[in-house]
N, C-alpha and C positions, 0 to 999 in steps of 0.2 A: 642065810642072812649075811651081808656084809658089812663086814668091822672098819671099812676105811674110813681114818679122819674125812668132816670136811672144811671149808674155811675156816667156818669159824669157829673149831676147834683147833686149829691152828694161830689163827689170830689171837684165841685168848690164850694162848699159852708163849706166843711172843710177846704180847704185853705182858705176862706174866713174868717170862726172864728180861725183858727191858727195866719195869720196875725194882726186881730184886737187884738188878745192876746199878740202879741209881741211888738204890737204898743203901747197899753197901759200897758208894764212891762219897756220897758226903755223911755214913755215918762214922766208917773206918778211921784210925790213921796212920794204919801199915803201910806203904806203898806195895807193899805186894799182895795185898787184899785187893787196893783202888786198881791193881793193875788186871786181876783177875774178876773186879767190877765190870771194867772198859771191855774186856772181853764178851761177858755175858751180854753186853747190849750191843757189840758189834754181832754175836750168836742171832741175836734176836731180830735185826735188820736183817741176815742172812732165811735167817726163816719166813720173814714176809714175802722178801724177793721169791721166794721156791715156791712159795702158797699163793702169790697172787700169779708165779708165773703157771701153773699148775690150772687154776682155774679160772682165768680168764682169757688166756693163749698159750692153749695144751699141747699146738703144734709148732711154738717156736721155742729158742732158747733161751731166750736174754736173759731171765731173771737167775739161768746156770752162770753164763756168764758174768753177770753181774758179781754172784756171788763166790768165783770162783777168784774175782778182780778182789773181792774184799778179805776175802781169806789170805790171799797173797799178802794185802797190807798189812792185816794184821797180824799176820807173821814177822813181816818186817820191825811193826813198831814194838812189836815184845821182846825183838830180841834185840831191838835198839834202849827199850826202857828196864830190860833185866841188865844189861851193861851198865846203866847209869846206877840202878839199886845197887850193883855188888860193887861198883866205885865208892859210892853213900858211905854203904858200911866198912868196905877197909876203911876210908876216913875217921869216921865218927864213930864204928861201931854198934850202929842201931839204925834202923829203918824207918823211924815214926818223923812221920810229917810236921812235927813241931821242930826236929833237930836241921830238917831238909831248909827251913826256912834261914837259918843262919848263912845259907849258902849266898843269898842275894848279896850282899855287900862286902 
């Protein structure tokens, strides 16, 4: 008998971590929680890409590529948005998004 997922055991388990990512980006107010949110549901795009490219054109790449473009990014923006959080806090000394708002003006 074979054990392999298939779509839509993938599907629901990327809406699964897309939600958990949403849930914990507007109910946190760590920035380093919201930033480990954004991740989960950038995870979560990356597993559709795999899953749709996986079973609806098994003999090309794109949906690697794709996903390999999104990893890059979000590489980038984590380690552009943990530079901003450890600025935050030498300043202010705390991470919570109510202190972050004094920064506007």
């Amino acid at each position: 008998m074979e054990l392999t997922p298939g779509l839509y055991h993938m599907l629901f388990l990327s809406s699964a971590l897309f939600f958990i990512g949403v849930y914990g980006f507007f109910t946190r107010r760590n920035l380093v929680t919201m930033l480990m949110s954004i991740e989960l549901i950038l995870n979560s795009v990356n597993l559709n890409f795999i899953a749709f490219n996986k079973y609806l054109w098994p003999g090309q790449l794109d949906g690697l590529f794709f996903t390999l473009f999104i990893i890059a990014i979000a590489a980038a923006e984590a380690a552009v948005a943990i530079a901003i959080i450890i600025n935050l806090y030498r300043c202010h000394k705390s991470v919570d998004v109510e202190e972050a708002r004094n920064l506007k003006y």
